[in-house]
C-alpha positions in Angstrom: 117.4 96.1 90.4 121.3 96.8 89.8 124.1 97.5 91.7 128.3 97.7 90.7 130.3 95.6 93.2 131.6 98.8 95.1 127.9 99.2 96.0 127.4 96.1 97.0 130.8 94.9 98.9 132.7 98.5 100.1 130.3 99.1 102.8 129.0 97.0 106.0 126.5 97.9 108.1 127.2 99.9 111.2 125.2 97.9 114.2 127.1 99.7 116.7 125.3 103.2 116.0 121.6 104.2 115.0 120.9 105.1 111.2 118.3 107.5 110.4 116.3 105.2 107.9 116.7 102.1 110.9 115.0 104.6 113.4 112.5 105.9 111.0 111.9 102.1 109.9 111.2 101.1 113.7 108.4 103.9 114.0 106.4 103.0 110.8 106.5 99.3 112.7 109.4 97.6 110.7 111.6 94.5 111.2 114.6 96.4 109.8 116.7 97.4 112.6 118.6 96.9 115.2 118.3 97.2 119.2 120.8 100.1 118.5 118.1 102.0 116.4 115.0 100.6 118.9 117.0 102.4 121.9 117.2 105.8 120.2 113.8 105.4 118.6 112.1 104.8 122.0 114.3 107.8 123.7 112.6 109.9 121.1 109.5 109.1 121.4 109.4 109.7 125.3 110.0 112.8 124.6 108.1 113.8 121.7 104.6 111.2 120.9 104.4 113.1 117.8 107.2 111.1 116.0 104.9 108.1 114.7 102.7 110.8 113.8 105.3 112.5 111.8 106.7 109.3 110.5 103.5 108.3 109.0 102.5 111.7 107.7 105.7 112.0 105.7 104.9 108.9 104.0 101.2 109.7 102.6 103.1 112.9 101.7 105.1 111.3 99.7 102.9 109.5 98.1 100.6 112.4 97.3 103.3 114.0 95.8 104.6 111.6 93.6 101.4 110.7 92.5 100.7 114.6 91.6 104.1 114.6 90.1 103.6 111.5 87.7 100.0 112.9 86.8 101.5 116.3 85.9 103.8 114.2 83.5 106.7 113.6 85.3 108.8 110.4 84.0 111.7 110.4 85.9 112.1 110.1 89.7 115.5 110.3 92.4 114.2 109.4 96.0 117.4 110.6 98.0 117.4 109.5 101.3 114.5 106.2 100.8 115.3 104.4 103.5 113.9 100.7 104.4 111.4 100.1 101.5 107.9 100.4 102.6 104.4 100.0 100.1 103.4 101.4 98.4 107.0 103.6 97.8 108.1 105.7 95.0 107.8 103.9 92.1 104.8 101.7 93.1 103.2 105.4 93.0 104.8 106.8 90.0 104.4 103.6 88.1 100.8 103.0 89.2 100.1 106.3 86.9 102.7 106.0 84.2 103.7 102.6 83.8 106.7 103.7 82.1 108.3 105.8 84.8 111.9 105.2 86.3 112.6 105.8 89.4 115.8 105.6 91.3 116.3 105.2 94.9 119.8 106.2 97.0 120.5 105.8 100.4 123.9 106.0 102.6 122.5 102.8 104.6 124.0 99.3 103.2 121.1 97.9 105.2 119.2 99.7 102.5 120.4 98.3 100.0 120.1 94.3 100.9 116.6 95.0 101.3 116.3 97.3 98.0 117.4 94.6 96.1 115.2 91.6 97.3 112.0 93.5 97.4 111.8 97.3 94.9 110.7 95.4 91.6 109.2 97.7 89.5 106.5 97.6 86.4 107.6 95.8 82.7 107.6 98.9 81.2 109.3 101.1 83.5 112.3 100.8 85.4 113.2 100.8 89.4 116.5 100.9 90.8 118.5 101.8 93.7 122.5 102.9 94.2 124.2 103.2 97.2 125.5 106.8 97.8 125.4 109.9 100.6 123.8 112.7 99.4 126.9 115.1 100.6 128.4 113.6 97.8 126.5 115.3 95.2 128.7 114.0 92.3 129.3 110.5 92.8 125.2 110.4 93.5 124.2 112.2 90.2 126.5 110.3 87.8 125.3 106.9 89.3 121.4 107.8 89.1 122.4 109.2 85.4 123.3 105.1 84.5 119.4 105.2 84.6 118.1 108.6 84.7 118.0 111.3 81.5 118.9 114.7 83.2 118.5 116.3 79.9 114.8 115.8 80.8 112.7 117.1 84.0 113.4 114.6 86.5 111.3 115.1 90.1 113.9 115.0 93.2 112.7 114.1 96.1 114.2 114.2 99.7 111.6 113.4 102.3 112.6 113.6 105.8 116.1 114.0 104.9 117.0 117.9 105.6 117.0 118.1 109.0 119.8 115.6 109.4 122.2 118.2 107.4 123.5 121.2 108.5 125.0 124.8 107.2 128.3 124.5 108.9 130.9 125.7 106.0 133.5 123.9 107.1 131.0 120.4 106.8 127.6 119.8 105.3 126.3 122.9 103.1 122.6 121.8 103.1 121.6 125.0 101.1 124.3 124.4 99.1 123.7 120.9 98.3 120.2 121.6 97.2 121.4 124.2 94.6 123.9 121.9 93.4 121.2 119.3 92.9 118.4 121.3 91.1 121.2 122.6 88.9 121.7 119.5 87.4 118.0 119.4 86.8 116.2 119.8 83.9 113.7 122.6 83.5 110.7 121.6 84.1 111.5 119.4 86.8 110.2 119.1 90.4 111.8 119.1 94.1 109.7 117.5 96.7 110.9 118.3 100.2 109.9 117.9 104.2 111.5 119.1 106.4 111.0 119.0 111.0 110.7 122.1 112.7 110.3 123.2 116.0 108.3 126.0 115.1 104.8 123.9 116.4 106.1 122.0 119.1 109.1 123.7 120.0 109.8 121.8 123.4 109.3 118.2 122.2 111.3 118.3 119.1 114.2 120.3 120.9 114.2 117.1 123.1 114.3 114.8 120.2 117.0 116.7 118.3 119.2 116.4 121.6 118.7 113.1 121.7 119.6 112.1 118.1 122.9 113.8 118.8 123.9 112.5 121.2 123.7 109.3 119.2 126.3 111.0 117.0 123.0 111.7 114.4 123.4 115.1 113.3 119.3 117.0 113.1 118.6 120.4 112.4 115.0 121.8 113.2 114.5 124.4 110.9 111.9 127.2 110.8 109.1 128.4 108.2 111.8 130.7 106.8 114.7 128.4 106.7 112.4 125.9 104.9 111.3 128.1 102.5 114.6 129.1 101.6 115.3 125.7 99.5 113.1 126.6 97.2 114.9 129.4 96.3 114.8 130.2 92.2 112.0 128.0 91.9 108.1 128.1 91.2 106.2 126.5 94.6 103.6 124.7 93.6 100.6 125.1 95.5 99.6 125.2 98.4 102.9 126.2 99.0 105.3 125.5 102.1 102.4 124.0 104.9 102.0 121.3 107.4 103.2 118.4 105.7 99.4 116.8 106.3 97.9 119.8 104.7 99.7 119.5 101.7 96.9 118.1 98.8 95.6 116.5 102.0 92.8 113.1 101.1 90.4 112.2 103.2 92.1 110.0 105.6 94.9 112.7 105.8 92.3 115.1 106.8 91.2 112.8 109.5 94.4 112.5 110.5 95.5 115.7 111.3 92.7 115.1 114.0 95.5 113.4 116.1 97.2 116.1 117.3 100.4 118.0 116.1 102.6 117.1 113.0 105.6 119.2 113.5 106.9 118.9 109.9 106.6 121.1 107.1 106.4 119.8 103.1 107.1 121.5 100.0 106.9 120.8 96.4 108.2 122.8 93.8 108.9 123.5 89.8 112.1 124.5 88.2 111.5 127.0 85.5 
């Protein structure tokens, strides 16, 4: 695990306002936040009990995806968005099928990366490491993950549970944008792995929450089937397509889990030709 000094010294972390990964850690049951983070994360879920559903979901996801990613071949990994590390993550996955894999993380979150360091170590074989860098900053984040990534070869991009947190104002974020930017610098041959909330199956809940994260000054954008769909624009879905995010390859205990209720999230993975 690496990191320059600007990574590791330029940025402090913000106790005064909830983070995204701090609120996300506190519904999967981490340590890793603040009473900040606990506040918001609590307002949301009185409002909408499906959150530590979702939370949860979006991680098996992830690992289902991954896993089908490395066992398709896939080498090369770029989690954008990881927050607080959790096990099995990304490259416990990737690396549990191809030892060799390399897998980098980036997050905004200096949080993040304290606890990046201490704890994502990675197989002998392969390599794991994280950088600290915002994904609206498309640049700065490929040519840091290219100090250990090849993007001359298919590389799978993933950005689970990160979407809805950026917008399509012109004048600010460019979320579609962003995405093509991104899978431009891809390799073909390589995969994007998305998920994405929407208030399409539980519109009043998740109107709720979305009201509350901004009014923690946490941007969230809801999206619908069609909005979803449209990131993977110019590229091959793989199946079964855009879906639930429990239904997506689901195993058994993701099938028993869709028995709790409502999972207002939709997944997506996808193949650059």
């Amino acid at each position: 695990m690496t990191g320059t000094e600007p990574d590791r010294f330029a940025a402090r972390v913000d106790t005064t306002r909830p983070h995204p990964a701090r609120v996300y850690d506190w519904w999967l049951g981490g340590k890793d936040n603040y009473p900040v983070d606990e506040e918001l994360a609590r307002r949301i879920l009185a409002v909408d009990d499906t959150v530590l559903r979702g939370a949860r979901a979006n991680r098996r996801f992830m690992q289902r995806a991954v896993r089908a990613a490395a066992e398709a071949g896939m080498r090369q990994f770029l989690d954008v968005g990881t927050g607080i590390p959790t096990e099995p993550n990304v490259h416990q996955v990737a690396q549990g099928v191809a030892p060799e894999a390399r897998v980098v993380y980036a997050d905004n979150d200096p949080i993040v990366l304290r606890h990046a360091e201490a704890l994502l170590h990675g197989s002998a074989e392969g390599s794991t490491q994280y950088v600290h860098a915002d994904v609206r900053d498309r640049a700065a984040l490929l040519d840091r993950a290219a100090d250990s990534l090849d993007f001359g070869q298919p590389v799978a991009l993933s950005l689970v549970a990160l979407t809805h947190y950026l917008g399509t104002d012109p004048e600010g974020d460019d979320v579609y944008g962003l995405l093509k930017d991104c899978t431009a610098a891809l390799a073909p041959g390589s995969w994007l792995i998305l998920s994405q909330v929407t208030a399409d199956l539980n519109p009043e809940a998740v109107g709720k929450a979305a009201e509350n994260f901004r009014r923690s000054g946490t941007p969230f954008h809801p999206r619908t089937l069609s909005e979803f769909a449209r990131f993977f624009d110019g590229l091959e879905l793989l199946g079964p397509g855009v879906i639930p995010v429990s239904g997506w390859r689901p195993d058994p205990e993701d099938v028993a889990a869709q028995a709790e209720g409502i999972v207002p999230v939709y997944a997506g993975v996808a193949r650059k030709p």
